[in-house]
N, C-alpha and C positions, 0 to 999 in steps of 0.2 A: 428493570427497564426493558421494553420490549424491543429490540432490533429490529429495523426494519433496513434490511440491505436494498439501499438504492441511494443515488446520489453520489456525491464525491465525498472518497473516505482518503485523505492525506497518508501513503505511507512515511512518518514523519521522520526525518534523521536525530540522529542522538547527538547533543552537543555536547565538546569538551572545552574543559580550561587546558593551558597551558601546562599542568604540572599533570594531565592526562584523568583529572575528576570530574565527575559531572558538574556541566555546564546547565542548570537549572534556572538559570536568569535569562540568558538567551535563548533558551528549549522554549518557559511560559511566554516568551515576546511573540515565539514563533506559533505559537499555539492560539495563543488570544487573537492574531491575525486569521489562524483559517479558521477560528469560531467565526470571529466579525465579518469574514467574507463567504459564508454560509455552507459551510462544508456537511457533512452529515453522518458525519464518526472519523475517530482518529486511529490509526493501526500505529503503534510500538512497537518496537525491537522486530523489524524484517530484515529483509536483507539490505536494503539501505538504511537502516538503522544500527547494525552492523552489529548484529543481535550475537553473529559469534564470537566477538570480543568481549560481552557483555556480562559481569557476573551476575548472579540471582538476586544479590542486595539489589544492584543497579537497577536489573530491571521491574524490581518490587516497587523504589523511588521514583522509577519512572511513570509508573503505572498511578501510585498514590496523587502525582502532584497534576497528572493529569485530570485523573477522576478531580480532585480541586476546583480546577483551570475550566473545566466543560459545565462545572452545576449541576449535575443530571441532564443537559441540554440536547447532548448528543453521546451517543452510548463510543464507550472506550475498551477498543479489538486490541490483545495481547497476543504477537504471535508465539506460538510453541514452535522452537526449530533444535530439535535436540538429536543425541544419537540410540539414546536407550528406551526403550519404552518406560521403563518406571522413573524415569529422571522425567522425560515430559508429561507425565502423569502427576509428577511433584508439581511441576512448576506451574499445570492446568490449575492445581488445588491452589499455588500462592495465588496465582493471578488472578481469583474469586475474592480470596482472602482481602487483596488489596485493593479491591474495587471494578475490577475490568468488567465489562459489561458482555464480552464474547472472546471469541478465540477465533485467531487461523491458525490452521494449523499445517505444516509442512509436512513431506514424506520425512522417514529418517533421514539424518546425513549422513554423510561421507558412505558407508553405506548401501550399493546399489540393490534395495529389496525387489525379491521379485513380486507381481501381483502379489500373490496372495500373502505373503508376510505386511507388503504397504497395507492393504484392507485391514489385516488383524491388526495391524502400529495403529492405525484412525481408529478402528471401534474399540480399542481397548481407552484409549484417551478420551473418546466421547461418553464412553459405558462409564466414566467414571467422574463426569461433572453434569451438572442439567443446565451448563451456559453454552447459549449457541453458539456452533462452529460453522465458519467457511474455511474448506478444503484451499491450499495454496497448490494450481497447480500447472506447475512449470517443469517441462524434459529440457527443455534447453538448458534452463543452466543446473536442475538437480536432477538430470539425465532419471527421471522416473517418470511416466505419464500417467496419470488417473483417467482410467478408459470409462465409455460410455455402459458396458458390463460391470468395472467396479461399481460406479457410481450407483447400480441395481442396488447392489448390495449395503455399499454404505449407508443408502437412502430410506435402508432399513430400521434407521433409528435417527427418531425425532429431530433431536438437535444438530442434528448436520444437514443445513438449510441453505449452504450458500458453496459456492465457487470463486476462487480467483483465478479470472481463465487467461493462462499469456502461455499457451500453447502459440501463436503466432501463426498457428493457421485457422484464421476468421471462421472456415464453414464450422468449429467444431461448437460455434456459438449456437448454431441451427440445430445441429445433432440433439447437443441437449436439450434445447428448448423443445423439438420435436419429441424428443424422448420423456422428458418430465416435465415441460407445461411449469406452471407457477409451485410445483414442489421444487425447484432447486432456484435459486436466487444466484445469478450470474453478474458479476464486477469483470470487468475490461482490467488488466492488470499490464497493459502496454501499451508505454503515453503513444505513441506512433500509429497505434491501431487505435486508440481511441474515440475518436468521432466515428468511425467507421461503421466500430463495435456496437455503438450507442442508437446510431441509426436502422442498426437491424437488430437491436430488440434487446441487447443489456441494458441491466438493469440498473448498474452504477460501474462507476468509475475508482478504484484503489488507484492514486495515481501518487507519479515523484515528483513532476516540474512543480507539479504545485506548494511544495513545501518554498518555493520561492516565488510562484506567481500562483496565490490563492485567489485572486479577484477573476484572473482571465479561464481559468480551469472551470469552474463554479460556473461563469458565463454561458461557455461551450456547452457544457452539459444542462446548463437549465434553457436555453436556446434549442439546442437538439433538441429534447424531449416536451419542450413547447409550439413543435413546427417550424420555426424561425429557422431553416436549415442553410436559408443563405449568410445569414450572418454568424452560424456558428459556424462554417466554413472560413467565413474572412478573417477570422479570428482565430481557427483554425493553422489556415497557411500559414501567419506569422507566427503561430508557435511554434511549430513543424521543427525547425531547424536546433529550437532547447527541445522539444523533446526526445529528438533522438541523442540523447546526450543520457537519458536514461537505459538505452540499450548497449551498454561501454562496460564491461569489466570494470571500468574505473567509475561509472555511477556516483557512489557516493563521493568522489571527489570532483565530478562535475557538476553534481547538485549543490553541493557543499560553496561551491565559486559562486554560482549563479541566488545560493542565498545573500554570501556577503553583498552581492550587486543590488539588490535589492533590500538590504537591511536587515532581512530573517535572519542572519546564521554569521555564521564563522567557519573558516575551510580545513580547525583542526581535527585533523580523521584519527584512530588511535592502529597503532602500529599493528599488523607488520604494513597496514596501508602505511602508504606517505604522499603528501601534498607534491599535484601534477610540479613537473618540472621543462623547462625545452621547450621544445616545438608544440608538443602536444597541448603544454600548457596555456599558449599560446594560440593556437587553434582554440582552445575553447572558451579564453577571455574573448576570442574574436567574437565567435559564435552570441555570446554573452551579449556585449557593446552592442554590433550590429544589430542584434533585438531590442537594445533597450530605447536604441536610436529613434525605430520605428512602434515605437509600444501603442499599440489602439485605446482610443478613446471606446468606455465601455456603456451599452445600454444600459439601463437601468432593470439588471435580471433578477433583482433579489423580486421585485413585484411578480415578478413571472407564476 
């Protein structure tokens, strides 16, 4: 299948049962909604997917039941977040094995490589599949940043076609575009910046609210890039307040809330996470209600 990065690609959380197995009945419910609400590929095992608790079976099963779940309909992104080069080099090989249609790919973890070790960890993993890769790349929370020099170099081999850009500082959207033009494919990877991102020239959207609001995500973005910028604004503002629920350390237990609200999901997270408690908790069932109170009636965007 050939990848075409653009559009909304759901990074989707991983659900569990109660005795900490995968949740595979509520994961497909969650799935067959962002097919039906017209998404344009699914990413696995990210960081709200909580890909580091994850073992290789799990994310081999996850991978499988989604190739299933999609049909061929829309191509299924497997991220690689590992610490060694040859282990994510494994997992590159399963995640062909089992269907994945691309890769993102992370800097090492824990880890802090400098340039030029990060560039060799990417080309050694891309040198060693021909499924295309987008670079995941975020200093804020994996204090690494893939510069507009790396990106010279990466961009040196084919299948490294895409970006996920959640640097959080918007110009660096323009850098690249200035610098490589339609050889690098750039996704907004920060729900908070994302309209913003969309409207000066990314290309899609890897987004989190959406694993629980797949119809209004989808909207925004096919509105944005239909001209319609008033109304992906108005739909915008009422997001606003769950999206920034994805820039939280606790992310995936925000998300996780805001799916049960809306029927995607369930808020078991698997340890050392543990389900919000307190005040906090509370702040963000507010957060949650207060939205759901006012939820927009939606255009008709899939015609778009």
């Amino acid at each position: 299948m050939k990848v075409d990065w653009t559009g909304v690609m759901p990074a989707v959380t991983t659900k569990f049962n109660e005795d900490d197995t995968l949740d595979l009945e509520m994961f497909s419910k969650n799935i067959k909604a962002q097919v039906s609400a017209g998404v344009n590929g699914i990413v696995l095992g990210g960081s709200l997917g909580e890909a580091s608790t994850l073992l290789a079976e799990e994310k081999n099963a996850l991978i499988r039941e989604t190739v299933k779940l999609c049909e061929s309909k829309i191509p299924v992104v497997m991220t690689i977040a590992e610490q060694a080069t040859s282990v994510a080099i494994q997992a590159a090989s399963d995640a062909k094995k089992n269907g994945a249609n691309a890769l993102m790919i992370l800097p090492p973890m824990r880890y802090k490589s400098t340039d030029i070790e990060t560039v060799q960890y990417f080309k050694e993993i891309a040198q060693s599949t021909d499924l295309p890769i987008m670079i995941y790349n975020n200093p804020v929370d994996y204090k690494i940043e893939v510069t507009v020099e790396m990106f010279k170099e990466l961009l040196k081999l084919d299948n490294i076609t895409a970006v996920k850009e959640s640097t959080r500082d918007i110009i660096n959207i323009g850098r690249l575009q200035n610098e490589f033009g339609d050889r690098l494919a750039i996704l907004t990877g920060v729900d908070p910046l994302a309209l913003e991102s969309l409207l000066i020239g990314a290309d899609g959207w890897v987004a989190g609210l959406v694993c629980a609001f797949p119809e209004e995500t989808v909207a925004i973005y096919k509105l944005a890039k239909a001209g319609r910028t008033k109304e992906a604004i108005a739909i915008y503002r009422w997001f606003l307040p769950l999206l920034e629920l994805d820039i939280s350390p606790q992310l995936v237990q925000n998300i996780k809330l805001a799916e049960v609200a809306t029927g995607l999901g369930t808020e078991t997270v698997r340890k050392p996470r543990l389900n919000l408690t307190g005040d906090e908790r509370k702040r963000v069932l507010k957060v949650i209600s207060d939205s759901l109170k006012t939820r927009p009636a939606l255009p008709d965007y899939k015609s778009l």
